[in-house]
N, C-alpha and C positions, 0 to 999 in steps of 0.2 A: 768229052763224050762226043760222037762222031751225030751229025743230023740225022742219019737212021736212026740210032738207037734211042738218040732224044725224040722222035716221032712216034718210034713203036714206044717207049712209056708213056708217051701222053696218049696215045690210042686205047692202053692198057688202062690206064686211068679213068678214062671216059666210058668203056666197057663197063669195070668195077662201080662208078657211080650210078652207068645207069639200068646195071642190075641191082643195085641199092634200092634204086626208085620204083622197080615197078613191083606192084602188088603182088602177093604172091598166091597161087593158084587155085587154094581152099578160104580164101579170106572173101566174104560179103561185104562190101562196101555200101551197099543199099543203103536208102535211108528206112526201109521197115525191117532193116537187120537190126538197129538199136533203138531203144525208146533214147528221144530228144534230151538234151540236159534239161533242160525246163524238165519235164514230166520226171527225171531220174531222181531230181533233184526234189520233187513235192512232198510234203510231210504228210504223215499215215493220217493226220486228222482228217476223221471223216467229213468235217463242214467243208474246209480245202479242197477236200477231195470233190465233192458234190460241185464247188463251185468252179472247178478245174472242167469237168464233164460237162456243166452246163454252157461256159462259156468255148468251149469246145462246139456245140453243138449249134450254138450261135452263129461262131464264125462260119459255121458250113452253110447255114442256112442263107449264105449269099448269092450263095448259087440257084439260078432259078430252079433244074433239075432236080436240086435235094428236095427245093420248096415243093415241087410237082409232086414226087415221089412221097415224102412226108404225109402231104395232105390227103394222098390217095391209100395210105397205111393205114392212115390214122381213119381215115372214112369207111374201109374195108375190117377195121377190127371188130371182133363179134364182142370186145368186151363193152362191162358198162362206162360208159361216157366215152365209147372205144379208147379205151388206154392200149398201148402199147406196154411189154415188159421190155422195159429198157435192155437189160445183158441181152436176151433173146434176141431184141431187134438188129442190137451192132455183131453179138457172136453166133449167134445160132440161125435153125430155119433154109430154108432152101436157098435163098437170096441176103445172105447178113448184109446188113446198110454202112458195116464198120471201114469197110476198105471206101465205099465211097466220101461217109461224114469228114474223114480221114483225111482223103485227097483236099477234098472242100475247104478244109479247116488251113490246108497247109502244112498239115504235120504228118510225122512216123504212124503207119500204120497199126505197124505192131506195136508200138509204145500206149496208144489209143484205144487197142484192144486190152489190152493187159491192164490198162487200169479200172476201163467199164470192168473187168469180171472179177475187180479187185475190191470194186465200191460195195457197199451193201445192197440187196435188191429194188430196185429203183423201178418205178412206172414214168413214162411218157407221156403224156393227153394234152388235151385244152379243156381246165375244167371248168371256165366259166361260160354258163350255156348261150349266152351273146356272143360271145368268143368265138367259139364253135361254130355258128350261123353265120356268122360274119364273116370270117378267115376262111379266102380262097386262093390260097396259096402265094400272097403278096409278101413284099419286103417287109410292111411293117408288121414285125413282130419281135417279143422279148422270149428271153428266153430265162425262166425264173427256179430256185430253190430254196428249199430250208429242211432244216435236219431237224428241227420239231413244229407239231401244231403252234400257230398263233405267234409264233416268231416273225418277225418282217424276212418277207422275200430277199434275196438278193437275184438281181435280175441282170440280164447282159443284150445290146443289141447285136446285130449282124454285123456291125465293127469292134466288138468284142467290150466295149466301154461298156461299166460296173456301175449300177446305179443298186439304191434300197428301195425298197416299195412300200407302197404301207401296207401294214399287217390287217388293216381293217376295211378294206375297200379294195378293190381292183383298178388299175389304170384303164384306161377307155382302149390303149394300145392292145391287138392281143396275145395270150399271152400264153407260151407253152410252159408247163410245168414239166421238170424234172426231180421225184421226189420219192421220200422211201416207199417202198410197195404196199400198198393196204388190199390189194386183189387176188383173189386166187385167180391165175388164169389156166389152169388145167382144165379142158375142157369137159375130161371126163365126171370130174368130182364137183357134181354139183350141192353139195352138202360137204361139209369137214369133218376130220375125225374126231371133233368134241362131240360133233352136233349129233342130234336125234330126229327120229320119224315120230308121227302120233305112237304115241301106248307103248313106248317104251323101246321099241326098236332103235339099234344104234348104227353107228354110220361107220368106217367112210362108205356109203353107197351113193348112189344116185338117186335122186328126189325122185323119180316117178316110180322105184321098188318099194316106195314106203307105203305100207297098208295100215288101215283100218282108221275109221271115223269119214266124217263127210266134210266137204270142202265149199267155201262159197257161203252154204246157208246158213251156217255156226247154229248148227241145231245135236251137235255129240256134247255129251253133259260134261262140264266142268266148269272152269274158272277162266273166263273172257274178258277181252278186251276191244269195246265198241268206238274209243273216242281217248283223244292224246294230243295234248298242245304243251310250246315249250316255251318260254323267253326267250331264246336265241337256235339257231341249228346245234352251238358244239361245235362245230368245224371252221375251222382258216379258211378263206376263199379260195387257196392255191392245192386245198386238198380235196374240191367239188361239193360232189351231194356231198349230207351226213348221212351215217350208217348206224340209224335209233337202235339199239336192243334192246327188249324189254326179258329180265331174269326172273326168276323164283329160287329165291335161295333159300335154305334149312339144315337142318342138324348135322354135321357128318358124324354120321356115327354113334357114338355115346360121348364125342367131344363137346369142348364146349367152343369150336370152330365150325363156321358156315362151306355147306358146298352148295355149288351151282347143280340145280335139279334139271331146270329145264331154262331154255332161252326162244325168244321169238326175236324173228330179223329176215332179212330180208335173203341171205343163204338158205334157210329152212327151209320144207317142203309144208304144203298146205296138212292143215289149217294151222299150223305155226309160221306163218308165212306172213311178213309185216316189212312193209319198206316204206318209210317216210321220209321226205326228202324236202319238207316243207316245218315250219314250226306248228303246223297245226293237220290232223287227221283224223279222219272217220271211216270206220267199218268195222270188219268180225275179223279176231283175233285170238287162237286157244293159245292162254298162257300156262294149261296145267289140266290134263285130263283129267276123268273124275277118277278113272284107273289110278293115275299116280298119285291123287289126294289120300284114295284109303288106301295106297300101298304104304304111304308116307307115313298117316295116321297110325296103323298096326303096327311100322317099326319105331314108330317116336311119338310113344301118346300121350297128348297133350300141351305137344311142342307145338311152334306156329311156323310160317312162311312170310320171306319176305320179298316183295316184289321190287327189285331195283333197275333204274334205267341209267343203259351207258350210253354213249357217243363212241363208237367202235372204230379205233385207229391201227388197229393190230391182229390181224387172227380172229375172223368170224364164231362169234359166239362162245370167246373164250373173255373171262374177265380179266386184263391186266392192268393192274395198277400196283401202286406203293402200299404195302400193307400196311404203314401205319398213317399212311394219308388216308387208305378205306374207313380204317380203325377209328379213326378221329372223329372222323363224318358224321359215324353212326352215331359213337359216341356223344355228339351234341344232340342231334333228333332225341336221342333216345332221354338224355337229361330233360330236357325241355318237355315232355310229352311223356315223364313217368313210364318209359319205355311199352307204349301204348303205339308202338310202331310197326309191328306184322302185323299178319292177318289168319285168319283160318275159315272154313265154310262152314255156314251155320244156317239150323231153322230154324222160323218159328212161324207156327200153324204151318199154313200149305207152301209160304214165303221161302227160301233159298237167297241166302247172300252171303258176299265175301266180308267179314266184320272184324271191326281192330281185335286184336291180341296183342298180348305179352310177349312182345322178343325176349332171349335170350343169347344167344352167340352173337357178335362181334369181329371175330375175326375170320376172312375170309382164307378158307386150305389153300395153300400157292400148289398151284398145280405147275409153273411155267419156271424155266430156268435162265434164260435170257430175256429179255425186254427192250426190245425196239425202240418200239413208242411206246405214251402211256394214252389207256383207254381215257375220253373225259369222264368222269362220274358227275351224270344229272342227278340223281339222287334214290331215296327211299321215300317209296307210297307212306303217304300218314292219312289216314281215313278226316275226311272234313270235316265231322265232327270233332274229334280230337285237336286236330291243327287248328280250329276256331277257323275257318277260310273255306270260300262256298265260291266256287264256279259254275258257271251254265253248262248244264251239258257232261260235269264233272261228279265224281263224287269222292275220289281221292287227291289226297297234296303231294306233289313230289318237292319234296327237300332236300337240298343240296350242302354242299357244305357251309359252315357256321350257320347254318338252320334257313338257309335261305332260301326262296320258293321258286324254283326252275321249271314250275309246270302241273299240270294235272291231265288227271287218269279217270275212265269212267269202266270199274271194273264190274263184273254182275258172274251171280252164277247161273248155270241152265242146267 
């Protein structure tokens, strides 16, 4: 072969190789064209998953900017203990913070986005209220999870190192929570579509449509509540205030299963309107007009009402729990106490009061078809007389499960 023609194939060669090499014209080479091996690679469990986004969210928080930005999100949110809704924050809104957390953390954009809107719905906050006052905007901070109440934290700092926390105490460090959603944050719906207005009106509307009765003086006749103290909140540290509800439950129907009549909480519009966020509280509280007492009575007479109190981790004013964990509960109250555990209104002479009755139903109607979280069950009112147990200030027992005493109630009729 002559020196030309061996030069022109080795030029022919070097051609063809390095058309080989270069990328070709529709291909994204980006790194937020694919999510990272790490993130492809993470299994669908949700606890992984959580701890994947938090420690994500750590690593970003090294950057002073995020810290700035963060702090001024979290200080500008209209929610309560200004929670942030996590997917919103990183996908959605005028400014999503995904492409920045993103850059912060070191990683794929789009790999980071797609697993936030992948996780279940999560809130962002700082819900320990020292926390909050304190944190302005510095390095030291954890970035903490759990995929149920009362679990220990797992927590990450700004070097992305995994530590546990303890379930019953908060670190002095502060500490942002990333955790499932317990908030509505629409800001139009300020009631849910379980919940009710006084007398019987239903929702989804907006609290200040809801008519009739009076607010404040707790002077419209029914079944009230002046006064509530508990043993403990019911809540994990890392999931803030607690959210008391106070229920009336009774008959559905011609069943011999309980529905939820009415609920007081802190979603409700006044005079159902109840937020306690301490173990102990005082003021006016309608837990049952007098309208829905004889609407109650004319459809189921001679049945009673039962007044139960939850720790609400799921859905305002909705009961979710384990039906044969409710089951059980009652079950014990009601053996122990001759089922001397509702109540009903009653006079005598010119006197008006709420007094023990005869329950009957036990099993709560499932209204719910997924479950989250489960709501805490503090327990069922037992009149103090009955429960043998006399507090100040009180005049009913709440009982909890295997018949244990979580608190008292000072219920009256007007």
């Amino acid at each position: 072969m002559s020196s030309t023609t061996r030069l022109a194939a080795i030029a022919l060669v070097a051609i063809v190789a390095a058309c080989g090499e270069r990328p070709s014209p529709t291909a994204d080479t980006s790194d937020d064209a694919r999510p990272d091996a790490a993130r492809a690679a993470l299994p669908q469990d949700p606890r992984a998953r959580l701890e994947s986004l938090a420690r994500t969210v750590a690593l970003a928080l090294r950057d002073p900017s995020i810290r700035a930005r963060l702090k001024a999100d979290l200080d500008r949110s209209q929610a309560r203990e200004h929670k942030l809704q996590f997917q919103t924050y990183v996908n959605g809104g005028a400014a999503p913070a995904g492409a920045a957390l993103a850059r912060a953390a070191g990683i794929g954009e789009r790999g980071f986005r797609a697993e936030a809107a992948a996780a279940i719905p999560l809130e962002l906050y700082l819900p320990v209220p020292a926390h909050r006052a304190a944190w302005a905007g510095g390095g030291e901070i954890l970035v903490a999870t759990q995929l149920h109440d009362h679990e220990a934290p797992v927590a990450f700092d700004t070097q992305g190192r995994r530590q546990v926390l303890s379930a019953d105490s908060p670190p002095a460090t502060p500490v942002l929570a990333l955790v499932p959603q317990e908030t509505d944050f629409s800001q139009a719906a300020l009631v849910g579509p379980s919940e009710v207005c006084p007398y019987g009106g239903t929702g989804p509307i907006a609290a200040q449509t809801c008519g009739g009765g009076t607010t404040g003086g707790g002077s419209s006749p029914g079944l009230w509540m002046t006064y509530a103290a508990f043993t403990g909140t019911f809540e994990g540290w890392l999931k803030g205030s607690p959210e008391f509800e106070v229920h009336v439950l009774g008959q559905a129907g011609t069943s011999d299963s309980l529905r939820d009549y009415q609920c007081a909480g802190e979603k409700q519009a006044a005079p159902y309107f109840y937020d306690q966020n301490a173990t102990s509280w005082s003021g006016n509280v309608l837990l049952f007009s007098q309208t829905q007492i004889n609407n109650y009575k004319a459809a189921h007479p001679g049945n009673s009402m039962r007044v139960v109190v939850v720790e609400d981790d799921d859905g305002a004013c909705q009961i979710k729990m384990d039906a044969d964990r409710f089951r059980t509960a009652l079950n014990t109250v009601d053996s122990v106490y001759r089922r001397l555990t509702a109540g009903r209104d009653t006079t005598a002479g010119l006197v008006r009061y709420w007094n023990r009755a005869t329950a009957f139903q036990k099993i709560l109607q499932a209204v719910w078809s997924v479950i989250t979280t489960q709501d805490d069950y503090v327990g069922d009112a037992v009149q103090d007389a009955v429960a043998g147990e006399f507090r100040a200030g009180a005049n009913w027992i709440v009982k909890g499960e295997n018949n244990i005493t979580t608190g008292a109630l000072n219920l009256q009729m007007r």
